[in-house]
N, C-alpha and C positions, 0 to 999 in steps of 0.2 A: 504494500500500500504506500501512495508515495507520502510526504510530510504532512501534506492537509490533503484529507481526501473530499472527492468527488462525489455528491452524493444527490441520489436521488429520492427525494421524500416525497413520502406520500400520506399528503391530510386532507380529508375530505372537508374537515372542518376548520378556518384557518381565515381569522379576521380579529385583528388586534385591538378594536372600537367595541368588541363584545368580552363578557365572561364565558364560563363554562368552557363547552369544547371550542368554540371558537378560539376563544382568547388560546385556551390551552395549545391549538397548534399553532396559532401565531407564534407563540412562543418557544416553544419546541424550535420552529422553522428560524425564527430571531437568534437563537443561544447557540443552532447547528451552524448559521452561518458564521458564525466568530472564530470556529474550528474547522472549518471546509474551506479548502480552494474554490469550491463555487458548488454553488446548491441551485438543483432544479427543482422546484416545488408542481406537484399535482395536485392540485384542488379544487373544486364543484364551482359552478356556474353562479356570481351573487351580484345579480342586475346593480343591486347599488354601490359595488366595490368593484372597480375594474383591472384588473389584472395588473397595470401599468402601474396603479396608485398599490396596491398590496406589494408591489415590487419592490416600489421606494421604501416603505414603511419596513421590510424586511431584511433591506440588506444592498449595498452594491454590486455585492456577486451573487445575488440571487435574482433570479427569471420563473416567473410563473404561468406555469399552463391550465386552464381551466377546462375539463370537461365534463357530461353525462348531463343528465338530463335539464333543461329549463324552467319546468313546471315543478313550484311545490304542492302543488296540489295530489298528491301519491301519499301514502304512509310511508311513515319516515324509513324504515329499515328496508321498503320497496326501492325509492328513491337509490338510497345509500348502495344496494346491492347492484344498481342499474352503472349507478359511479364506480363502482372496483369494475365492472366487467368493460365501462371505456376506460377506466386507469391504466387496467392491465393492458390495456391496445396501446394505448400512447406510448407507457413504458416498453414495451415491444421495439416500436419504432425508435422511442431515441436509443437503444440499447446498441441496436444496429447500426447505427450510427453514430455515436461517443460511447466513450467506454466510463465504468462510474465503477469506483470502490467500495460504494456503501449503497445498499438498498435499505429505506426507514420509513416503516410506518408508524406514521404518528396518530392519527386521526381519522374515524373515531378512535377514542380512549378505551377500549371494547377485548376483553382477552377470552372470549367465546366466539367472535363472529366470524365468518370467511372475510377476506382481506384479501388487495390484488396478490401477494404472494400463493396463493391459493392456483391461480390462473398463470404463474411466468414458471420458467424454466431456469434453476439456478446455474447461470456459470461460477467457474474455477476460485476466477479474478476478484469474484465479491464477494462482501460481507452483509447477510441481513440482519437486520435489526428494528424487534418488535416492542413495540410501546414508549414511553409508559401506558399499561394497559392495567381496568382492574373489570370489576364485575362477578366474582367468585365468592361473593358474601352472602348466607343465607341465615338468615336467624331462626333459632329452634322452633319448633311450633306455638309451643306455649306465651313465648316473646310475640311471635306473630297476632294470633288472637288479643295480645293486650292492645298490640299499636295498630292494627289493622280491622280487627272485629270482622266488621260483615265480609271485607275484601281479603280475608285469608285463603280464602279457597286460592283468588288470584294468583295471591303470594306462591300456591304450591304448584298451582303451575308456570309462574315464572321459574319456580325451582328445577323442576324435571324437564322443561325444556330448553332455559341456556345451558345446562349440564349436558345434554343429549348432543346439543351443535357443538358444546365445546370439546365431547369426547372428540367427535367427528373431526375437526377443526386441529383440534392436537394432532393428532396423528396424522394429519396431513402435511404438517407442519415442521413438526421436533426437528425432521432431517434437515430441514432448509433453512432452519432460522437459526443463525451462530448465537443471537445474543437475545433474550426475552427480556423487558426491564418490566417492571410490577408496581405499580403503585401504591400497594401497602401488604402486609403480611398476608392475607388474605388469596388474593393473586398471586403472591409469590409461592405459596403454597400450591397451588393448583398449576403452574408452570414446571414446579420441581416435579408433581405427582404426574404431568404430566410429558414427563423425562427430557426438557429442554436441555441444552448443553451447557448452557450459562447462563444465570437468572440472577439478575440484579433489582434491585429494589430501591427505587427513589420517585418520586413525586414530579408532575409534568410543572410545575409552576415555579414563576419565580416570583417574589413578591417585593412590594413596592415599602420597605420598612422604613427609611429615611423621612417620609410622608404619613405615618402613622400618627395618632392625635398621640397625649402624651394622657398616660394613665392619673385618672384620679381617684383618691381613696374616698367610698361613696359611706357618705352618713349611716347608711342601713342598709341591712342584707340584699341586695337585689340581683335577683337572676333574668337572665335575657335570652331568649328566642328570638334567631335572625335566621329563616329562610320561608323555603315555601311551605304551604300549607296542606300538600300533599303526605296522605297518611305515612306513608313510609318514611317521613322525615324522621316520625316522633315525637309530635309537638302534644299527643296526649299523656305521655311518656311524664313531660318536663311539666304540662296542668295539672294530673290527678297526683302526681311525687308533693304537688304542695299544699294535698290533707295533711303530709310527715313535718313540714317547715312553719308552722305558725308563726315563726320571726320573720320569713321573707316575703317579699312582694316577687312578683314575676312581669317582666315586660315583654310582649311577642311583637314583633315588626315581621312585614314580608306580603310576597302577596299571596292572597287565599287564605292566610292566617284568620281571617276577622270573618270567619263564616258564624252561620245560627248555631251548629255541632260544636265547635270549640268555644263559643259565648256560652253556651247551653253545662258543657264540663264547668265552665270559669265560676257558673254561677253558684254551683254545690260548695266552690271552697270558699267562698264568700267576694269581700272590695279589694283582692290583696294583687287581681290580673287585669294586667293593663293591656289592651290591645292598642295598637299602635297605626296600624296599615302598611304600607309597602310605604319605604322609606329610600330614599339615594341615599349613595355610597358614601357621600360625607357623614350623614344623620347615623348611617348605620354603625359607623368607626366609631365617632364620637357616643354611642349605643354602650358600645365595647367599652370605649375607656372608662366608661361612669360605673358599671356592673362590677359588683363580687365574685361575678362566676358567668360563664355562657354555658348553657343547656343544649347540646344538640344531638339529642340519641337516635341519631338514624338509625334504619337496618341496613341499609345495602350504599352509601354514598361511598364513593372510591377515592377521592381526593378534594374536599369540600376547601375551596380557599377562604372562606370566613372563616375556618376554624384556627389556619394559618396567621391570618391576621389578627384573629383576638389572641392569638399566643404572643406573635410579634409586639401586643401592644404590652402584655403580662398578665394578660385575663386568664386563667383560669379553665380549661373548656373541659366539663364533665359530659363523658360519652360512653358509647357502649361497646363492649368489644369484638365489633363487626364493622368491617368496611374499612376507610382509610381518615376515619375524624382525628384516632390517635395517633397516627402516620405524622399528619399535618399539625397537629398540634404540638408534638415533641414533650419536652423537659413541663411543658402546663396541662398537659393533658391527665384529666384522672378518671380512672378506666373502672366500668361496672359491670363486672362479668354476667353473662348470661345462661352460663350452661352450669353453676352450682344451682345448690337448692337458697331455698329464702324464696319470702317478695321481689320481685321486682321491682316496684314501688317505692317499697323500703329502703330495697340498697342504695336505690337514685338518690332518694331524701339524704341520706347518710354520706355519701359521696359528696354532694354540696354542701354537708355540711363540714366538710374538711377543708375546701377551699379557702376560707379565708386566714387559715394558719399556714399557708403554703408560703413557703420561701425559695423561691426559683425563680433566674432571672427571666426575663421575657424569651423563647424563643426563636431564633430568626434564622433556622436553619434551611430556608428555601432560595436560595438566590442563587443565583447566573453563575457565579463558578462552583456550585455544586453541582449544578446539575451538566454545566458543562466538562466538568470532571466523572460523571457520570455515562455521560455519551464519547468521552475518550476512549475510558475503559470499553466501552459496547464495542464500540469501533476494530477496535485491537482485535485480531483474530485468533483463537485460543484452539489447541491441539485437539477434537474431539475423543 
């Protein structure tokens, strides 16, 4: 491989004016080009982002190609699969015509689904490399039923069928892909089980901590819910845990948060839940710095960057030990198992209530030369 290699990424999702996956491959594509003699980007069709302006924003040696489908009008994973089967065509074509060191998929963030890798023919000369990818988090039944109720059945078939594509998927794969990277223990588990050659583990973001508000110590206990109001976050998780807190007050921001079902739980514990509504990113930081603790017991989020940033500021973030909240949140992060016995309920309440004697510094282990130290190592090609 020569000094800085050549490489060809592939993010279906990849616009640095958005969070989530977007942002994620922006960034991804932003931190690869700092260590690439020049980066081809592959990515979907986005009428209001034109090739030429995602180019500038990512790099000078980087060139972007956009194809598959134009219409969002499809289900998302229809769409998404219609983009790897034009990815893998393009990649075809320029393979044949430049030669690249590095094949990477970055986006989606997905460590079950088919990927253009699926669809190309590995040469000698290259090195592939998958992710950050997660999606291998499934919380036990009985966790499901508390956060989910009527939609657990959902939950089990979400279970049994990314399990099914990703056996499929793996084994398609193991041999052709040098390097797996995993977005939190989770995934990484499920790439080793799923006998990758080398599985590394680190988080697709990098985060903006110089710009963080500055922590304040808050008068009274208060815990805070920042995202959506999707069952699976757990925001009934962080309501009914505060029957156990009579000291604290709880604040929710986000959107879908402020429905009649989560007003409806608020009401049985009494005046102590604040509903807030979807908030911008300033109101939500500044959210963080004033709270005792952040609350986000998801089941299945693979690399949640609020949870990153309320660590960065030194908040505190109580979660559950599924998916990637604990990932992102490092040294602040205080983990509530879900596979002993106990409440549930209980051990949430008890878990917050440890927070405020915690002595650790803020931390800010997400930034640009970690994770480009992490895409080094991928790169490197290792003896199977």
């Amino acid at each position: 491989m020569a000094a800085k290699p050549r490489v060809l990424l592939f993010a279906y999702a990849c616009d640095p004016r958005r969070g989530s996956e977007p942002g994620a491959g922006a960034t991804v594509a932003g931190v690869v080009s700092e260590i690439a003699e020049s980066v081809v980007v592959i990515t979907r069709i986005e009428a209001d982002l034109p090739p030429e302006e995602l180019q500038k924003q990512l790099g000078s040696n980087v060139r972007v190609i956009t194809t598959g489908p134009r219409t969002g009008g499809m289900p998302t994973y229809l769409r998404y699969f219609l983009w790897i089967l034009a990815a893998s065509k393009v990649a075809r074509k320029l393979r044949s015509e430049s030669q690249f060191d590095v094949l990477h998929h970055a986006t989606y963030a997905t460590d079950w689904f088919v990927n253009p890798f699926v669809f190309l023919r590995k040469l000698a000369t290259e090195v592939w490399v998958w992710g950050p990818a997660g999606g291998a988090s499934y919380a036990p039944a009985a966790v499901s039923r508390i956060v989910l109720e009527s939609a657990a059945l959902s939950e089990r078939v979400r279970t049994w069928s990314t399990n099914s594509i990703r056996a499929v998927v793996h084994r398609l794969l193991r041999a052709k892909v040098d390097t797996a990277i995993a977005l939190n223990l989770d995934s990484e588990r499920s790439f080793v089980r799923g006998k990758f050659a080398k599985v590394l583990t680190h988080s697709n973001a990098v985060l903006d901590y110089e710009n963080l508000p500055v922590r304040g110590v808050p008068d009274e206990r208060v815990l805070v819910y920042a995202g959506r109001g999707v069952s699976w976050k757990g925001l009934t998780i962080a309501i009914k845990a505060m029957a156990f807190l009579p000291d604290w007050k709880l604040k929710i921001a986000g959107p879908g948060t402020n429905s009649d079902s989560y007003r409806a739980m608020a009401r049985e514990i009494g005046d102590r839940i604040e509903f807030l509504g979807a908030l911008d990113r300033a109101s939500t930081l500044s959210l963080f710095a004033s709270a005792t603790a952040m609350a986000l017991p998801s089941l299945h989020d693979s690399a949640p960057w609020a949870a990153g940033e309320a660590a960065g500021i030194g908040t505190p973030v109580v979660c559950l030990d599924l998916g990637g909240v604990a990932t992102m949140a490092g040294s602040m992060a205080v983990v509530v198992p879900t596979g002993s016995d106990g409440d549930l309920l209980q051990k949430f309440a008890s878990a917050v209530r440890t927070t405020p004697h915690m002595d650790a510094a803020p931390d800010r282990s997400h930034t640009k030369l970690a994770l480009a130290e992490t895409f080094v190592n991928a790169y490197r090609r290792s003896p199977r």
